[in-house]
Backbone bond lengths (Angstrom), bond angles and torsions (degrees), N, CA, C in turn:
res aa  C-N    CA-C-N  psi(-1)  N-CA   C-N-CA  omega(-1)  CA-C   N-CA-C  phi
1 X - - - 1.458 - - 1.531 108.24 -
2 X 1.463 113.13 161.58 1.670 105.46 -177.58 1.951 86.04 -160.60
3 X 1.328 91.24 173.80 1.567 91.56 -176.14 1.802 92.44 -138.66
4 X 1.025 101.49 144.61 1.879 106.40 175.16 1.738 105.46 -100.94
5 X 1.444 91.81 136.49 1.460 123.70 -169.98 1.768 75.24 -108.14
6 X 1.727 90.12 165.46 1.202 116.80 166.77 1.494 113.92 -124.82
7 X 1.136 127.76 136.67 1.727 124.04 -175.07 1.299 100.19 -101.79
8 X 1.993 126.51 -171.67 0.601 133.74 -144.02 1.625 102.41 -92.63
9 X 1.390 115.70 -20.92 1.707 123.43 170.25 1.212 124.20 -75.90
10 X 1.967 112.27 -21.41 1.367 103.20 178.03 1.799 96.73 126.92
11 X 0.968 87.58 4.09 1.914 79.76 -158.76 1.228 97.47 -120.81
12 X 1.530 113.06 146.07 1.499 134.33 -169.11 1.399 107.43 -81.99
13 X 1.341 91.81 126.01 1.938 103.53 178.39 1.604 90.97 -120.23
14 X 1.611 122.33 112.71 1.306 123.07 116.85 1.220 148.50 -22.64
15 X 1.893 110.18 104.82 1.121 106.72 170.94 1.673 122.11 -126.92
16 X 1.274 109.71 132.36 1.912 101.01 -162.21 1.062 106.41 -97.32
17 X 1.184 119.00 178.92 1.414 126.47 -152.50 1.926 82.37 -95.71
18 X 0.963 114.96 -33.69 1.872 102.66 179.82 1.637 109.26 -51.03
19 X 1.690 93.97 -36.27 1.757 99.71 -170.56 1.273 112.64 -59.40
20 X 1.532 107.25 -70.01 1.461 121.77 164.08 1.313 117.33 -2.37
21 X 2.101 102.92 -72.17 1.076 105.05 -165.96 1.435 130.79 -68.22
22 X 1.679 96.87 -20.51 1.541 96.75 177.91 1.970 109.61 -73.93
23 X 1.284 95.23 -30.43 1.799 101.71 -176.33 1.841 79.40 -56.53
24 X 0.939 135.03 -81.03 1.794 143.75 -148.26 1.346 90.47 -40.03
25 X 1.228 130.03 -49.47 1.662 129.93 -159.51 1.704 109.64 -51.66
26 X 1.022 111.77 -12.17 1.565 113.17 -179.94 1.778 111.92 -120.10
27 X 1.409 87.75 110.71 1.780 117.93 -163.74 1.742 90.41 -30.46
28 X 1.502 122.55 -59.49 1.554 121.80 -166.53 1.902 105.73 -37.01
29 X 1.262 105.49 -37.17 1.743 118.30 -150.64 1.262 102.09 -82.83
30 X 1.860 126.84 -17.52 1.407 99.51 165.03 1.209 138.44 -63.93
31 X 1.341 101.50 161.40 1.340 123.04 166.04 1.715 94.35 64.79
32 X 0.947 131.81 41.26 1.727 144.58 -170.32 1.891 108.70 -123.70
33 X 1.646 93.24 -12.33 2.142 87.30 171.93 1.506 121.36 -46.31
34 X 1.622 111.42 -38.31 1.421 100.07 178.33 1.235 138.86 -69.43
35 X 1.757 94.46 -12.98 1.809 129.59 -165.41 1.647 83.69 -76.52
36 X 1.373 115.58 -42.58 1.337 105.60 -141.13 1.739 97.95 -81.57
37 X 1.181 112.03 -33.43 1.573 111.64 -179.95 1.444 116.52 -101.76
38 X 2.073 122.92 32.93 1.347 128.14 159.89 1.525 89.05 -101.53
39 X 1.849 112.24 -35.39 1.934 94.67 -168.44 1.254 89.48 -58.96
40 X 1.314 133.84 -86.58 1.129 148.93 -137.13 2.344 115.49 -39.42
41 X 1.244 72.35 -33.12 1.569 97.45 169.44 1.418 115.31 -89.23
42 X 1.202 135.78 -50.46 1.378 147.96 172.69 1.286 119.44 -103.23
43 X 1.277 122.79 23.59 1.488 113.37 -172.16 1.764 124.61 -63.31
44 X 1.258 114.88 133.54 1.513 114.46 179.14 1.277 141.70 -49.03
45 X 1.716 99.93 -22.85 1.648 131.05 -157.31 1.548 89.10 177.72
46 X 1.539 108.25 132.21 1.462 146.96 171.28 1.558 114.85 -120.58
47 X 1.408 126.29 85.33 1.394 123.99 179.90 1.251 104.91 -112.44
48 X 2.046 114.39 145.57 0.819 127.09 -153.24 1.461 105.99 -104.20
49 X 1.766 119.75 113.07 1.623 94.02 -176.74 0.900 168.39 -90.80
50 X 1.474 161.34 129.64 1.096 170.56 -172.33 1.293 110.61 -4.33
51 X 1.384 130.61 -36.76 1.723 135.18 -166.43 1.582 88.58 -112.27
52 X 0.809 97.34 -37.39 2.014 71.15 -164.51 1.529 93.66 -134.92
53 X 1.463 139.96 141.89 1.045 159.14 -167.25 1.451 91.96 -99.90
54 X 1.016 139.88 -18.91 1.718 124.34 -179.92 1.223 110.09 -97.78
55 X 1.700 120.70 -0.70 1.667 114.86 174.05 1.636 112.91 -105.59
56 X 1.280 99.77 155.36 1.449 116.53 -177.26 1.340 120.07 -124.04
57 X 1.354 115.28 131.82 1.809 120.85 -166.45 1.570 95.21 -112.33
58 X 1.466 97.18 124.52 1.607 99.60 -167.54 1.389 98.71 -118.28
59 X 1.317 126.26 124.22 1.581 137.09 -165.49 1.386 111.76 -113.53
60 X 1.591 114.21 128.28 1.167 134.80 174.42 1.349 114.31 -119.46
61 X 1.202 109.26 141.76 2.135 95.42 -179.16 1.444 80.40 -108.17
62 X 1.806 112.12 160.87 1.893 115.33 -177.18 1.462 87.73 -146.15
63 X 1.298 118.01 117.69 1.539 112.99 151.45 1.304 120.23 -61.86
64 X 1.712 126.42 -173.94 1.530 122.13 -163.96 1.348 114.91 -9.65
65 X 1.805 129.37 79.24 1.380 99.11 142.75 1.519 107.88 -98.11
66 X 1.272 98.08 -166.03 1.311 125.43 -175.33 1.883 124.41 -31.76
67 X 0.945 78.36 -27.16 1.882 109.63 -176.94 1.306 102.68 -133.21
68 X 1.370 129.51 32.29 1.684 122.54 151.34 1.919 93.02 90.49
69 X 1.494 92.83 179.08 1.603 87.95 -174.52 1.979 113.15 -93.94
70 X 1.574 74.19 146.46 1.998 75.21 -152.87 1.343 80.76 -136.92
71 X 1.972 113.42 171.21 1.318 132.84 148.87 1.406 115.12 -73.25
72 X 1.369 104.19 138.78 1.686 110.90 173.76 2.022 104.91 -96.40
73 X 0.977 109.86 106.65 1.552 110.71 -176.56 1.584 108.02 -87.69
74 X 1.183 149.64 91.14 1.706 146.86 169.95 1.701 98.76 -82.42
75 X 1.386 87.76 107.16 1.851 99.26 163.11 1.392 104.97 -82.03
76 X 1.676 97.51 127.40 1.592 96.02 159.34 1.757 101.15 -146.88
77 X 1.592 93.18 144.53 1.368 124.96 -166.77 1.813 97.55 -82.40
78 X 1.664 119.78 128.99 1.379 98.94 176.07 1.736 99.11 -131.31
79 X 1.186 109.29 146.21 1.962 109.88 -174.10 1.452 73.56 -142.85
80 X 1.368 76.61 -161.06 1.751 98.55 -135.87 1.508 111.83 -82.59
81 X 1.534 108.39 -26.52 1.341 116.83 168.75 1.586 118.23 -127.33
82 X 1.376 106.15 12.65 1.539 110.09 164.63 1.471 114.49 -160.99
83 X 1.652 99.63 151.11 1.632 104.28 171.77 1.266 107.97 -124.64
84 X 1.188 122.06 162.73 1.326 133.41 -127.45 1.852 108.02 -154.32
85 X 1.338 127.62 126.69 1.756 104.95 173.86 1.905 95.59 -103.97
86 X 1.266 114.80 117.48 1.687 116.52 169.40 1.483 96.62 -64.33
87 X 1.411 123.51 -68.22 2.023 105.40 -163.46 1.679 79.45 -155.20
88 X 1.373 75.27 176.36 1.211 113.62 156.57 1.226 156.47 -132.23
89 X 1.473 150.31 145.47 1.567 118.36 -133.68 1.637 90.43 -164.45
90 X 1.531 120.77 147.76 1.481 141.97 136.97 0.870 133.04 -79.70
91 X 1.570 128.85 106.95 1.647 146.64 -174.07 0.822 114.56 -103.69
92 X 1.526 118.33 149.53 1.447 127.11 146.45 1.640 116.71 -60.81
93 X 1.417 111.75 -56.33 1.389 105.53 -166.55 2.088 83.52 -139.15
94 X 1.312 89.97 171.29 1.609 112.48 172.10 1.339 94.12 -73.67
95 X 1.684 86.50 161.03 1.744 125.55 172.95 1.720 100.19 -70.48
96 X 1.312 116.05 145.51 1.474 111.76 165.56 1.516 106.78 -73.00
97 X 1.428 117.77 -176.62 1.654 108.37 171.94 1.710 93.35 124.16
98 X 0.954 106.46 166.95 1.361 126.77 -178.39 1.415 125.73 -56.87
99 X 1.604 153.40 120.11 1.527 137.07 -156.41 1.044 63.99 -103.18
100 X 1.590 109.66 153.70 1.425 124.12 153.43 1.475 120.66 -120.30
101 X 1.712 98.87 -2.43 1.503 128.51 -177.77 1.326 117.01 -130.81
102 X 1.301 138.31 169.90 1.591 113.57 -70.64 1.633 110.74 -31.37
């Protein structure tokens, strides 16, 4: 099963319940599903990455979470007829690489 997110262009990003679960597996990431589909929709900064030209680092800044206030980064993979979220993660700072957003 997977549920479709919407990103910041309009377009449906897939996320499955395998994804989810591996994002959930790390104590910081609970209770963070709603976090994960406002970045992805509202994200602050969209950088394009460095290894693979078809993924996208979608940036959220979060006061008090779990681990103090951090960026929420949602990778998502996009081809030609589907997008995809790989994980999700709590940062200190962004990936270098290209903004392609704002």
């Amino acid at each position: 099963m997977s549920q479709i997110l919407t990103d910041y262009q309009g377009r449906g990003v897939r996320l499955t319940d395998e994804r989810l679960a591996h994002i959930l597996l790390h104590p910081e990431m609970a209770n963070m599903e709603k976090e994960i589909a406002i970045t992805l929709r509202n994200p602050q900064a969209v950088r394009k990455s460095r290894n693979d030209e078809n993924v996208c680092l979608n940036y959220r800044y979060y006061l008090g979470t779990q681990v103090g206030d951090k960026w929420l980064c949602v990778v998502v993979k996009y081809i030609e007829t589907d997008a995809f979220v790989i994980t999700a993660y709590l940062t200190d700072k962004q990936k270098k690489g290209e903004q392609i957003w704002p």
